[in-house]
C-alpha positions in Angstrom: 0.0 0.0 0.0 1.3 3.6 -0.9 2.2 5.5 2.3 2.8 8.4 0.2 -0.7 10.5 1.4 -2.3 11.5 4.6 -4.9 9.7 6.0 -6.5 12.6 7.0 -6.6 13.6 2.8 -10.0 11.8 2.6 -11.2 10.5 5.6 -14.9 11.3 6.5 -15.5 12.4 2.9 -19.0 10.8 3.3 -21.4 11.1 0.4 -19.1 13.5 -1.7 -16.7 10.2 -1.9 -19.7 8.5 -2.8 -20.8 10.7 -5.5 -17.2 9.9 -7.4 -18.6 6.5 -7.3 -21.5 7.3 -9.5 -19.2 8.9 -12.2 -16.8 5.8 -11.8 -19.1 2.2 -11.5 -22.3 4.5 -13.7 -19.7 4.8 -16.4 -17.7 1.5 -15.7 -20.3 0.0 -18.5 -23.7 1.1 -17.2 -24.0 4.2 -19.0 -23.6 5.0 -23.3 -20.9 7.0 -23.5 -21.4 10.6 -25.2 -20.1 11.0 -28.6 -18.4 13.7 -27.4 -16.1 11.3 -25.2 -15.1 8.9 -28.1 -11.7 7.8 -27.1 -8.8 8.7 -29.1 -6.1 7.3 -27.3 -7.3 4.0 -25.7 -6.9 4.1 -21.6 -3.9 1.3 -22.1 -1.9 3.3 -24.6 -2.0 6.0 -21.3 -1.1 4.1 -18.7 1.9 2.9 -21.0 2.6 6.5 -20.8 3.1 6.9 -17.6 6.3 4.9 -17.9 5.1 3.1 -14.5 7.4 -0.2 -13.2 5.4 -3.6 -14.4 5.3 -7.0 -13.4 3.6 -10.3 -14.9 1.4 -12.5 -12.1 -0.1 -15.5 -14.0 -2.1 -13.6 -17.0 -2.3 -10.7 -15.3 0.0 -7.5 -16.3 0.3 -5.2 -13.7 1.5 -1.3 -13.5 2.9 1.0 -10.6 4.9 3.1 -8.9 8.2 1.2 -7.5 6.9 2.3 -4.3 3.8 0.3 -4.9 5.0 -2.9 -5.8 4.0 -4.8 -3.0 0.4 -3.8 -2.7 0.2 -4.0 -6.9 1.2 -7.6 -6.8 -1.1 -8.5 -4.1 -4.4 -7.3 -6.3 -2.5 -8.9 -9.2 -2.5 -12.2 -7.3 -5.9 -11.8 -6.4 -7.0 -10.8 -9.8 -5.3 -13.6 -11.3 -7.0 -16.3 -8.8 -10.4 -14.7 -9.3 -9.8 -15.3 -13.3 -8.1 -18.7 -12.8 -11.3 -19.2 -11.1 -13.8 -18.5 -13.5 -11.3 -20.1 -16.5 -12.4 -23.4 -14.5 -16.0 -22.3 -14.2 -16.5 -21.1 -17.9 -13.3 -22.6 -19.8 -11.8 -19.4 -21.0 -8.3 -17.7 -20.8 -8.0 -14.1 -21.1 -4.8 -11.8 -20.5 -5.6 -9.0 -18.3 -4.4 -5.4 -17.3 -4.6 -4.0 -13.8 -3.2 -0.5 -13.7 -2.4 0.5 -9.7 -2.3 4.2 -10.0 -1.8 7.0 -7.3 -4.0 10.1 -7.7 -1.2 12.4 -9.4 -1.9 9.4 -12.0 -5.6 8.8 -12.2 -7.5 9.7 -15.4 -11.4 9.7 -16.5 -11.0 6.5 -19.4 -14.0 8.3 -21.2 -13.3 11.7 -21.0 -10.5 13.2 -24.4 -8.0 14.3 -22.1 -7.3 15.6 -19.1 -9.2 14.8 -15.6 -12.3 13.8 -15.1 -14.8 14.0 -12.3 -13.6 10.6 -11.4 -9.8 9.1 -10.5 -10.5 5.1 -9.3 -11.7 2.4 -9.8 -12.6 1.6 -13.3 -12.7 -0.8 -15.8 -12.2 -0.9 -19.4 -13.5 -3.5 -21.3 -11.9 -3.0 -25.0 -8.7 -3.0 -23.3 -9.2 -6.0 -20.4 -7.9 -3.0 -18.5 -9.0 -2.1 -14.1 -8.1 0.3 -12.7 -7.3 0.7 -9.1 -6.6 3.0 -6.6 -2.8 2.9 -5.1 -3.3 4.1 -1.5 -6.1 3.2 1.3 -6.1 7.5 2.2 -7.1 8.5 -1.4 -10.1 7.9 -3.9 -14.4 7.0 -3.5 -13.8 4.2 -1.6 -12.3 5.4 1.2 -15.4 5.8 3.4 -15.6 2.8 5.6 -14.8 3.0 9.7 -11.1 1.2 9.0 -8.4 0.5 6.9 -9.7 -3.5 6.5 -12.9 -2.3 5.6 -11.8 -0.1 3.0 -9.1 -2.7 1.8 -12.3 -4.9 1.8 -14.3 -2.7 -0.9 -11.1 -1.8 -2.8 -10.8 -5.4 -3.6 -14.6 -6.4 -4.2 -14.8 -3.4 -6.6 -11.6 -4.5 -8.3 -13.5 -8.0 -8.9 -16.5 -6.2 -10.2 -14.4 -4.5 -12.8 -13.1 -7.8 -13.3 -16.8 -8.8 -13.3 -17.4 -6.4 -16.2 -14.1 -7.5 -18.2 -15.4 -11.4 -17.8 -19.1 -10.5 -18.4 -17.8 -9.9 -22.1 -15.6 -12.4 -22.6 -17.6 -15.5 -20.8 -21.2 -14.5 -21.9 -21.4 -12.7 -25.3 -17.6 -13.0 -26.5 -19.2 -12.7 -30.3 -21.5 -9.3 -29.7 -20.4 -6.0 -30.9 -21.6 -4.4 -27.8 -18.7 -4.1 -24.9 -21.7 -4.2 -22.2 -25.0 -5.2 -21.8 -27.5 -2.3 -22.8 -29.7 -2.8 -19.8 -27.7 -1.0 -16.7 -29.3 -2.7 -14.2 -28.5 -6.4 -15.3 -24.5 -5.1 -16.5 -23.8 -3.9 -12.9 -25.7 -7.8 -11.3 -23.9 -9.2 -13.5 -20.4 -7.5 -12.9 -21.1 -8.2 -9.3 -22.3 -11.7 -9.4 -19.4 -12.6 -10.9 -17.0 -10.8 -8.0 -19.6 -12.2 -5.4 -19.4 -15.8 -6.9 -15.5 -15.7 -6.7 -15.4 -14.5 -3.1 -17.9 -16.5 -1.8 -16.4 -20.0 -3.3 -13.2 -19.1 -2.0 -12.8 -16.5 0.8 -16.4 -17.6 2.6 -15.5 -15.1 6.1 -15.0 -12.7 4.0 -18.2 -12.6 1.9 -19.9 -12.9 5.0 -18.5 -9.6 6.3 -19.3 -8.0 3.2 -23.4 -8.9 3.2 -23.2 -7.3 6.5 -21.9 -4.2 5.3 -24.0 -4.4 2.8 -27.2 -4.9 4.6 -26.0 -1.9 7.5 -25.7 0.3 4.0 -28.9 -0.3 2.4 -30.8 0.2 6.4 -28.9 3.8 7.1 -29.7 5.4 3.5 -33.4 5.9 2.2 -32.9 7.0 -1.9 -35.6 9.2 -3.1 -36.8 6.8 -6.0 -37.2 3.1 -5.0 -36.8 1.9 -9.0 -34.5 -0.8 -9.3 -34.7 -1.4 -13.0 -34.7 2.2 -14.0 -32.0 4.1 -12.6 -32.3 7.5 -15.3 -33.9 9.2 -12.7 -30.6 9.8 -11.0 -29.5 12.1 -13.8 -31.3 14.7 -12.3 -30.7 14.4 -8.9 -27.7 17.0 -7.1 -24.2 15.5 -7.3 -23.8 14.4 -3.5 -27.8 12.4 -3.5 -27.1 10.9 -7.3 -23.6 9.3 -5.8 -25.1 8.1 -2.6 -28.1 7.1 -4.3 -26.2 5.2 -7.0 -23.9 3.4 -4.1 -27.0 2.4 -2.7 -28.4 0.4 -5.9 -24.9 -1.1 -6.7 -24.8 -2.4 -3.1 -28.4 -3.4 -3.5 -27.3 -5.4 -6.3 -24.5 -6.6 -4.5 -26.8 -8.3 -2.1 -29.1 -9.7 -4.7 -26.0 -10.9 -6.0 -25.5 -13.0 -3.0 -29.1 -14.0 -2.5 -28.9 -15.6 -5.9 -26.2 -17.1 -5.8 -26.7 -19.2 -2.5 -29.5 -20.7 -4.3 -28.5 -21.3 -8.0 -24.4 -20.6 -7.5 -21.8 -20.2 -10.4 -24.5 -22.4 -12.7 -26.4 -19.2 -12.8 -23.9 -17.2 -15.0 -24.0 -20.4 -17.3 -27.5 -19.7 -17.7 -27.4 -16.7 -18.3 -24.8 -17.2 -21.3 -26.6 -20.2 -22.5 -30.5 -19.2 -22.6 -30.0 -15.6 -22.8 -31.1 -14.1 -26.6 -27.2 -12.1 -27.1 -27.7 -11.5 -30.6 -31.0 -9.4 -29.9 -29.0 -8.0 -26.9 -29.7 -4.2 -28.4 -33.5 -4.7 -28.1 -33.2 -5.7 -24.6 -35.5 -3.6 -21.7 -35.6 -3.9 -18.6 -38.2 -5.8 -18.0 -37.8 -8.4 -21.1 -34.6 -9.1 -18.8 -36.0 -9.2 -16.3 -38.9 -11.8 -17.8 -35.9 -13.6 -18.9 -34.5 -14.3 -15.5 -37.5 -15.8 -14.4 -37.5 -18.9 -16.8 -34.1 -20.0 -14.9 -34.1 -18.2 -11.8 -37.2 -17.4 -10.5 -37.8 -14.7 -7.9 -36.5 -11.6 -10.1 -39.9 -9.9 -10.7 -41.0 -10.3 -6.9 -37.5 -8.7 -5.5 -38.4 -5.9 -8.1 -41.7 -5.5 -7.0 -40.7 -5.4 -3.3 -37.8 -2.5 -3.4 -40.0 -0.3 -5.5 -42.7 -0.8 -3.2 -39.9 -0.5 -0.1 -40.7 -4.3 1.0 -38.0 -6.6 2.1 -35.1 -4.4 2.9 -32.7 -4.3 5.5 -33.6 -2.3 8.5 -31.5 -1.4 11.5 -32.1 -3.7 14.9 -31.8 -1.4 17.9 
C-alpha cells in the first residue's frame, strides 16, 4: 500500500466520496458514453505512458509506482486467482491489465484528455484493463470506519471491474456491444461474478461483506425506490445521485448474493446459455428481467418489493 498521502486527505469524505462512485461504476459499463467522449487514445496506450514499473502475475500485467510494488502484486494475485477461477468455471483464458495508480496518475478512461470527475476504480472492457486505486487514504472508496474495511471494498470493486471484463468475454464474446445495454442487469452481472468468486473461495469474507451491505442499504433511504430504471438519477444533485447510485450497486450486490446461495456459479452459465445475445440491443428492462425468471425465478417479486420498499434491511436497535 502507498504510504505516500495522509490519512486525513480523505477520511470522513461521506457522500461527496460516494458521489465519485456514480461517475466511476455508472460509467464502468452502465451508461452510453457521449459521442463527445469517443476515445482517441485508448486508456492502455495511457497508462503505458506513464512509464510506471510492471510486473507479470499469472495472466495478469500489472502497472505501478516502484513504491507500490508490494500492494500492486497483491491485487495482481488476487486478480489472477479470481480469473483462474472462472477459466475453470466457464473454460476461457483471457490476458488481463490492472493498472495501480496513485492520484497524481488517475485519469477519467472516457473523457479526451485531461481529468475527469472521477480518478478510481474503473474498468475498461476493449482493453481488459482495471483500474485501481494505489493508497487506502485516497479515492471514493475510502469511506468505511477502518483500513480493512476499506481494503475490503477496494478489492470487491476491483473484482466487479473484473466482473465487467469477464461478463464480455464469458457470456457474449461474439456481440459487438462491450456491455449489456440494460444497466441494471451489466452492474448484477459484474457483481455476481465478484460475489461468486469470493464466496467460493474466501467464505468469512463474503460474510462480512453482506453485512456491510445490509448496515448500507438500512442507514440510506434514496428518493426513487426503481431498481430497474436508474435514469432518474441524472437529475438528482451531485452528492444524493452518488449516494443514491452506491446504494443500488450495493443493492445489487446483495441480490447478487441472495442468488447465488441458491443457483451458485450455474447461474452465470445460464445466463450465457439461454440468454437471446444476438438481440441483446433490443433488450429492456423488464424483457430481462422476464428472462430471468425462466431459470431463476424470484427476479420480478425482488423488483416489485424494493419499488414498493418491502423486504429491505432495517437497522435492529
Amino acid at each position: 500500500m502507498n504510504e505516500r498521502y495522509s490519512p486525513a486527505t480523505r477520511r470522513g469524505m461521506g457522500t461527496a466520496a460516494v458521489s465519485a462512485i456514480t461517475f466511476g461504476l455508472m460509467f464502468a459499463g452502465a451508461v452510453p458514453i457521449p459521442a463527445a467522449h469517443a476515445q482517441r487514445v485508448s486508456p492502455l496506450a495511457r497508462v503505458e505512458a506513464l512509464d510506471l514499473d510492471t510486473a507479470t502475475v499469472g495472466r495478469v500485467t500489472v502497472y505501478f509506482a516502484a513504491a507500490d510494488r508490494a500492494y500492486a502484486e497483491q491485487l495482481a494475485a488476487l486478480s489472477e486467482e479470481a480469473a483462474a477461477y472462472f477459466e475453470s468455471e466457464l473454460g476461457t483464458a483471457f490476458q488481463l491489465y490492472l493498472a495501480v495508480l496513485s492520484p497524481e496518475e488517475w485519469f477519467d478512461p472516457w473523457a479526451d484528455d485531461g481529468f475527469g470527475l472521477y480518478g478510481n476504480p474503473w474498468g475498461w472492457v476493449q482493453d481488459l484493463l482495471m483500474g485501481i486505486p494505489a493508497s487506502l487514504d485516497e479515492g471514493a472508496l475510502i469511506v468505511g470506519p477502518d483500513d480493512d474495511a476499506n481494503l475490503r471494498r477496494v478489492r470487491f470493486v476491483m473484482l466487479h471491474e473484473l466482473g465487467h471484463l469477464a461478463n464480455k468475454r464469458y457470456l457474449h464474446p461474439e456481440g459487438s456491444r462491450p456491455y449489456s445495454p440494460v444497466k441494471w442487469f451489466e452492474e448484477f452481472l459484474a457483481t455476481y461474478f465478484a460475489y461468486a468468486f469470493v464466496r467460493s473461495s474466501y467464505p468469512e469474507w463474503a460474510e462480512t461483506s453482506r453485512r456491510e451491505w445490509s448496515a448500507f442499504i438500512a442507514g440510506y433511504t434514496p428518493p426513487v425506490l426503481s431498481p430497474l430504471d436508474w435514469s432518474f438519477m441524472r437529475d438528482l444533485p451531485p452528492e444524493e445521485a452518488g449516494q443514491t447510485f452506491a446504494w443500488y450497486q450495493v443493492l445489487l450486490n446483495l441480490r447478487a448474493a441472495a442468488v447465488y446461495e441458491e443457483h451458485g456459479f450455474d447461474f452465470l452459465r445460464q445466463v450465457r446459455d439461454r440468454l437471446a445475445w444476438d438481440e441483446a440491443g433490443g433488450w429492456t428492462a423488464k424483457s430481462v428481467l422476464s428472462a430471468l425468471e425462466e431459470f431463476a425465478p424470484g427476479f420480478e417479486a425482488w423488483a416489485e418489493a424494493v419499488a414498493n420498499g418491502d423486504d429491505l434491511p432495517s437497522h435492529r436497535d
